[in-house]
C-alpha positions as CSV (number, residue, x, y, z in Angstrom):
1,X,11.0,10.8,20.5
2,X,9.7,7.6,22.1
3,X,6.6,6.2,20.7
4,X,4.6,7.2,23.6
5,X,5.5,10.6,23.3
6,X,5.0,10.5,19.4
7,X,2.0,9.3,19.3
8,X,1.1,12.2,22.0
9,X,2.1,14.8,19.3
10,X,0.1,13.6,16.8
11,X,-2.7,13.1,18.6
12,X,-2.3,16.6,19.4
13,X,-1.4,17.9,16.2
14,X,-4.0,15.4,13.9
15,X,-7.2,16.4,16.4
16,X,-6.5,19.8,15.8
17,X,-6.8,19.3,12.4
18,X,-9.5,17.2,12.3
19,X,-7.2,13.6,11.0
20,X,-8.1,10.2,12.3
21,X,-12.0,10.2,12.7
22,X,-13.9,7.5,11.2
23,X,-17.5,6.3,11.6
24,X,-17.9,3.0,9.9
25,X,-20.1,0.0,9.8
26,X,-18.3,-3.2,11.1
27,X,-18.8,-7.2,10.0
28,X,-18.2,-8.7,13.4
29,X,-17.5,-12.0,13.7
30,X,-20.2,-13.7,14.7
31,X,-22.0,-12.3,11.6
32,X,-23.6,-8.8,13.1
33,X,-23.2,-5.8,12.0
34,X,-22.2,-2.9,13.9
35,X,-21.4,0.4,14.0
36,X,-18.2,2.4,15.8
37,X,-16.8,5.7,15.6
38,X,-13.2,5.6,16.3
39,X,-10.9,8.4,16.5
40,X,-7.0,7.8,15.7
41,X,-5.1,10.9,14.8
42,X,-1.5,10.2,15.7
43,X,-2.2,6.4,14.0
44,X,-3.5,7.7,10.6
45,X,-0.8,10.2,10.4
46,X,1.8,7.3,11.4
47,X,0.0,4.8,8.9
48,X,0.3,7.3,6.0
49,X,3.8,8.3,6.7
50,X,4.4,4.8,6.4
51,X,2.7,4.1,3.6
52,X,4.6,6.5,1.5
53,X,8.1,5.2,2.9
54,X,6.5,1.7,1.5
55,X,5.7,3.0,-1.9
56,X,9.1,4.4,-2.6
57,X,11.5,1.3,-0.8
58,X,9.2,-1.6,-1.7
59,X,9.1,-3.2,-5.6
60,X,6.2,-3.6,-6.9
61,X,5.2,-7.3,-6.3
62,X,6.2,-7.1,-2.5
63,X,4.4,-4.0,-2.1
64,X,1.2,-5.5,-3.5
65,X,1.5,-8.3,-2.2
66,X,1.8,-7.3,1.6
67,X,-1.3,-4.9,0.8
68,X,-3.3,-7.8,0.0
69,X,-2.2,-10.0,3.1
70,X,-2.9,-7.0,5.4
71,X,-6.5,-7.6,5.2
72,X,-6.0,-11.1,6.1
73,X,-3.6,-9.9,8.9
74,X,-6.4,-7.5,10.2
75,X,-9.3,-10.1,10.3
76,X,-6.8,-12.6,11.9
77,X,-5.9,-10.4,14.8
78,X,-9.8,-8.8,14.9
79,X,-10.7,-12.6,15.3
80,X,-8.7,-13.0,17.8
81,X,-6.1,-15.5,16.9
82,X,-3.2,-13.5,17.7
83,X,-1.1,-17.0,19.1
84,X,-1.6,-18.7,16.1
85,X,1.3,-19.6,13.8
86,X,-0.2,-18.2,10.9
87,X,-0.1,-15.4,12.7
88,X,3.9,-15.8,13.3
89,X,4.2,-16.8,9.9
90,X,2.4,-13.3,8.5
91,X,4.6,-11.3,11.2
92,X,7.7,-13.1,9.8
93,X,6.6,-11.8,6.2
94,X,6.0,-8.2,7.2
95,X,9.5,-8.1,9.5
96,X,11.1,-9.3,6.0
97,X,9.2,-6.4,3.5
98,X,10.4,-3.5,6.4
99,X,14.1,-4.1,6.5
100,X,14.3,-1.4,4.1
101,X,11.3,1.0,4.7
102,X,12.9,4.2,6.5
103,X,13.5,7.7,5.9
104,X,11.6,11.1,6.0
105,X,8.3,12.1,5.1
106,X,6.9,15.7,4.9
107,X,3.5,15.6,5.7
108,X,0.2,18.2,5.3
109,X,-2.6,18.1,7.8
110,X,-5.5,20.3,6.9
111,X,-9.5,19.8,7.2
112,X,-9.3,15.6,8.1
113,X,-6.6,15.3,5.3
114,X,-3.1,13.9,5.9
115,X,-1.5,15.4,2.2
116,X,1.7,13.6,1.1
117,X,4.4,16.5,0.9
118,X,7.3,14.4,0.2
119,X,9.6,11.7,1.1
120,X,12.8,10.3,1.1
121,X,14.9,7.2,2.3
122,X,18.4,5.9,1.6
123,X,16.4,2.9,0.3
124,X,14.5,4.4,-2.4
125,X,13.6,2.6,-5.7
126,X,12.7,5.7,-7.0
127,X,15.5,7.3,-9.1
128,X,14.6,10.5,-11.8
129,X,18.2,9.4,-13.6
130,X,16.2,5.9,-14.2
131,X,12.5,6.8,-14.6
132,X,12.4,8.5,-17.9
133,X,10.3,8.0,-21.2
134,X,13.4,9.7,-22.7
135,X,16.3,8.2,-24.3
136,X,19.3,7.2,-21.4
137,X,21.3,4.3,-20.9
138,X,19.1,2.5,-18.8
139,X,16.2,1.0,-20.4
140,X,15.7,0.6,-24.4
141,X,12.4,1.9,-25.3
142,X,12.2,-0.3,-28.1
143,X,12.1,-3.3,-25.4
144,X,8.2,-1.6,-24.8
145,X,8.0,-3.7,-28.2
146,X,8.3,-7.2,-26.9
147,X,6.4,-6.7,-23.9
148,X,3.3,-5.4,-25.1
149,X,3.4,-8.2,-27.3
150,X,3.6,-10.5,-24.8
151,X,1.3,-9.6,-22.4
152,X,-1.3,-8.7,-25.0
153,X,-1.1,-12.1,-26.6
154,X,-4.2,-13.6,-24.5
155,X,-6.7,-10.5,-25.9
156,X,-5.2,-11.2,-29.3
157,X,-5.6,-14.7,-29.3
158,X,-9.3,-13.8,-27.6
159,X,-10.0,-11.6,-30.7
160,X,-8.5,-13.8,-33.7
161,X,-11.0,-16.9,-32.4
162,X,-13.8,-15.0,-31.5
163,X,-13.3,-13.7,-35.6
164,X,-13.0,-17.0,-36.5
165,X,-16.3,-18.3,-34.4
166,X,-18.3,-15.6,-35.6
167,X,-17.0,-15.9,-39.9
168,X,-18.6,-19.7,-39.0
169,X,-21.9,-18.9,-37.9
């Protein structure tokens, strides 16, 4: 389909189900609030579908990452600085993270819901062979050791002065 035409269908097929309507208060920019009612079915359905084919061909880091510079994204183009080369710069970063972000999603759409059903791409990160707490040939569980002993070094060293502190008053 073109986009036109998708975005036709699930309008149709999200307003009949009641996807896509939101009534929110707004921070505009000059400091106001305000409130709008805005009603997007084929976008939320497109933005979750999306959002799934993110979780399962992005690592972790890049995945976070381009959540947290979405809101900056979002205020930039609200604010209207659109030809700015931050902007180009942001765009540049989000053409990079989507190389890989394709496939199929199974979707649900009942009562305002859009329910995950399943998903698929050929660029998955997701592998049931390689995510197990079993034994396999793939990760040694006893490397759990090492890590939780570095990463919970901080709270120990936290504990062992605030011991020490507290034996001297």
């Amino acid at each position: 389909m073109d986009g036109v035409s998708l975005i036709q269908k699930l309008n149709e097929l999200g307003g009949a189900n009641g996807v896509g309507i939101i009534d929110i208060v707004e921070n505009r920019l000059v400091g106001m609030k305000c409130r709008g009612v805005y009603e997007t079915p084929g976008g939320t359905i497109l933005y979750r579908a999306h959002e799934m084919l993110e979780q399962i061909c992005l690592d972790k880091m890049t995945q976070h990452y381009k959540q947290k510079m979405a809101l900056e994204f979002a205020d930039l183009v609200y604010n209207g600085q659109w030809y700015t080369p931050l902007r180009e710069a942001l765009s540049a970063f989000v053409d990079k993270t989507q190389e890989t972000v394709t496939g199929t999603v199974k979707l649900k759409l009942y009562k305002g819901n859009v329910i995950g059903a399943g998903m698929q791409s050929p660029y998955s990160l997701y592998s049931e062979e390689f995510a197990t707490f079993g034994e396999d040939e793939v990760y040694n569980q006893m490397d759990s050791q090492g890590f939780i002993n570095i990463f919970g070094l901080p709270i120990k060293v936290k504990a062992l002065l605030d011991a020490r502190r507290n034996a001297n008053q």
